[in-house]
N, C-alpha and C positions, 0 to 999 in steps of 0.2 A: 074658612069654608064651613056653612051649616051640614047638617047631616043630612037632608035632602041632594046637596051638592057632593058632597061625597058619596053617597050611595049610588047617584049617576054616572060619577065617575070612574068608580070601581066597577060598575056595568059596563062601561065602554072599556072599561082598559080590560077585563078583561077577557070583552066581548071581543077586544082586537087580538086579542093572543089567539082565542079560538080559532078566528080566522084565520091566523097566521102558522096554524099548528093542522087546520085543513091545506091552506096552500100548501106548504112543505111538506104534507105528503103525498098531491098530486104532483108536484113537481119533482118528488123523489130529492129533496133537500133535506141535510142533517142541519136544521136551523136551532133543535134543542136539543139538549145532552138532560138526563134528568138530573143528575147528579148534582149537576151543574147549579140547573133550578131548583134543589132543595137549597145549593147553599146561596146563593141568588137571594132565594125568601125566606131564610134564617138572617141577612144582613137587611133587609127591606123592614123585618116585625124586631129586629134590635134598633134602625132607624126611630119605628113609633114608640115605642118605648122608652127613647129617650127624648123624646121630640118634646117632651112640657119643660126641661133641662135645658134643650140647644135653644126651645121659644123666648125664655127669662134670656139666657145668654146677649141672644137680639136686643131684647125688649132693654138690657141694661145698657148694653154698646150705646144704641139710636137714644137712647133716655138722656146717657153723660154727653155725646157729641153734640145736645140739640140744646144745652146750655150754650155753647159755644157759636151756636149759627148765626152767623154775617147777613143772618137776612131771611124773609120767609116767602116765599113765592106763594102768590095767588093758584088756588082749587080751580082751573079750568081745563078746555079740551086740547090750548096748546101747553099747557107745565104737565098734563098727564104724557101728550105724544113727547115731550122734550124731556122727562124724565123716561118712558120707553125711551129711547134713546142713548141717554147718558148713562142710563142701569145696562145698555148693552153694552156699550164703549168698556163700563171699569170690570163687566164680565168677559171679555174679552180679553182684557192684560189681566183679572185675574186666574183666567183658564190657561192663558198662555203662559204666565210664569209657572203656574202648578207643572207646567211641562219643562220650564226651565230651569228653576231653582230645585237642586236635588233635594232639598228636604220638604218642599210643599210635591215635588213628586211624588216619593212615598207615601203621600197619602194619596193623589190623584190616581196612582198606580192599579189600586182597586177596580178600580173601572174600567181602566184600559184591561186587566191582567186575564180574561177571558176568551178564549178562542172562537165563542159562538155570540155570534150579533142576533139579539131577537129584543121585543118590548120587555121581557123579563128584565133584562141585559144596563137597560136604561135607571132601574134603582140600586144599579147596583154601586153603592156611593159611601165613603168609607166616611166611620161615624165623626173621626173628628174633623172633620171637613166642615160639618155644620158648624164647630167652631172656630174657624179660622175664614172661612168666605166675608160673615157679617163684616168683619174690619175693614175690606175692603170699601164696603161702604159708606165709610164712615166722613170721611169729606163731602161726598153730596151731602149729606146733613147735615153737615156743618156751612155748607154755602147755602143753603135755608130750603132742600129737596126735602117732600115729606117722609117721615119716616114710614108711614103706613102706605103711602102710594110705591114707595120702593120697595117694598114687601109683598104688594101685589102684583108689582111688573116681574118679579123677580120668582111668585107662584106661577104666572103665566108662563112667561119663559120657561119652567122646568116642564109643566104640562106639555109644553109646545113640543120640547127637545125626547118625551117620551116618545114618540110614534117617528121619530129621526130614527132609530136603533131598526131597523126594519134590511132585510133585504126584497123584503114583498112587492115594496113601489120601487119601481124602476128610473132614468132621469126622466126630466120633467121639460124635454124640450129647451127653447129658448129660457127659460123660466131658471134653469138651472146659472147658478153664479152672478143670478141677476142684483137678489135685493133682498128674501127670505132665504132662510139655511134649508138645507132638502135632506132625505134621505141619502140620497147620492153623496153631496157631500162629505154628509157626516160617518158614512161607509168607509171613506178616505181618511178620517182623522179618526177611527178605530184600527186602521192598518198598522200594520209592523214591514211592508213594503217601504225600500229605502227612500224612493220618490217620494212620499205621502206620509213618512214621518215629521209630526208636528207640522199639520197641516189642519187648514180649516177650524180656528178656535172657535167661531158664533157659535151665538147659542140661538134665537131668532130670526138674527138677521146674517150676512153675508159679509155688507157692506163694508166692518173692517178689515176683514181677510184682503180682500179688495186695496183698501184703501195702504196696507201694509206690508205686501205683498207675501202673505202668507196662505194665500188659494189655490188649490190646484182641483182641478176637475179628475173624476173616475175615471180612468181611461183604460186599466187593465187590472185583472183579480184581484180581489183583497183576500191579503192573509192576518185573519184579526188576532189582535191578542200582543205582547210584550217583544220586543227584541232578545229578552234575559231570557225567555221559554216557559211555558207553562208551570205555575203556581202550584196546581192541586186544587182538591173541591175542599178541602174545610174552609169554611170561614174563616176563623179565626188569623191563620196562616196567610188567607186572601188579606183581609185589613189592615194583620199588622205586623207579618214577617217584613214585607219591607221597610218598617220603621227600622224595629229594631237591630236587623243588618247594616244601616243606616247608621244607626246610633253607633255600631261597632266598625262603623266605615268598612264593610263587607261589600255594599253596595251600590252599583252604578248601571248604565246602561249605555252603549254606544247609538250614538245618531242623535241621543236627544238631549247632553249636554257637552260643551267643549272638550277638547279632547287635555289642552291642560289643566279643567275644571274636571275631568275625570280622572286623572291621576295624581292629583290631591284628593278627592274622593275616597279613594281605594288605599290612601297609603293608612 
């Protein structure tokens, strides 16, 4: 992204918060906590910080797997929509395991561990996450996906999924559970409501939720934030208290792994 596109972008994103900090208080909505949003944008400028650290990361992954590629698909408009596609399919089982496998949760945790859904809410992404997602992708590149085209499905898709963090937009009609992710949706897969845990993985699209039957539509309140109960505003504590309770097997959470994969967990 040149700096002309960044600087547009950071005008829109956070020309959207504006907005969304006028709505909530004609609607008399606690949609921000500030505290919350210091530590929010303490995890956001440690993200860019290390962000020329997680890029190499990438750039090494996609570098050694694409010795290995079976093949190199042709630069057109159907390998671009067919990689869109298949970058959402392996973000989907990678979003879903990070909810599954309790130690790729502790880091997922981050994100979920918040009580207030707003656009802030959306970078809220814990740092070593940027090194563990790239892997995921590493067999598209090896069956001959580009590596730069999968890097930019995979910027879009995160842009897409910032303006999902909203309670602003409402459902969207027939539109909703159709074919693109909505805010609606994504309002359900921040719940801690027992119906709507681990629910809705896409990130762009819907259609695997669908396809796997893991969709469930908004249908009453959401109460956002963890089953375990609120974290606290340090950062530090948000990113990576749950490793390390983890590590000391202190930590689990009901609803979102097996109940006898929870108590192996915890012993």
């Amino acid at each position: 992204m040149d700096k002309k596109m960044q600087i547009a972008f950071l005008v829109v994103f956070f020309g959207a918060i504006a907005i969304e900090l006028v709505w909530s208080y004609f609607k008399k909505k606690q949609v921000y906590n500030f505290r919350e949003s210091l530590a929010n944008a303490f995890i956001i400028i440690g993200a860019k910080v290390i962000k020329p650290l997680t890029l190499a990361w990438g750039y090494y992954l996609f570098t050694w797997a694409s010795q290995y590629k079976i093949a190199e698909l042709p630069f057109n408009w159907y390998t671009i929509l067919l990689t869109a596609l298949v970058v959402e399919f392996v973000y989907y089982w990678y979003h879903r395991l990070s909810h599954e496998i309790p130690i790729l949760w502790t880091i997922h945790h981050t994100h979920h561990s918040s009580p207030w859904l707003n656009f802030f809410t959306a970078g809220r992404l814990n740092w070593l996450g940027k090194f563990t997602s790239p892997v995921f992708y590493i067999p598209l590149v090896m069956v001959g996906f580009s590596p730069l085209l999968i890097t930019g499905v995979l910027a879009i898709s995160l842009i897409y999924q910032i303006f999902l963090h909203t309670e602003m937009i409402g459902k969207i009609g027939f539109f909703e559970g159709l074919f693109f992710n909505t805010p609606s949706a994504h309002r359900v897969h921040h719940a801690s409501n027992k119906k709507y845990i681990d629910k809705n993985y896409g990130g762009m699209l819907i259609i695997f939720d669908r396809i796997f039957g893991t969709y469930v539509p908004e249908t009453e309140k959401v109460d956002y934030g963890v089953t375990t109960g609120f974290i606290g505003h340090n950062p530090f504590k948000i990113l990576f208290q749950p490793l390390f309770q983890y590590l000391k097997k202190a930590f689990g959470r009901k609803g979102h792994i097996s109940e006898k994969q929870e108590i192996k967990f915890l012993k």
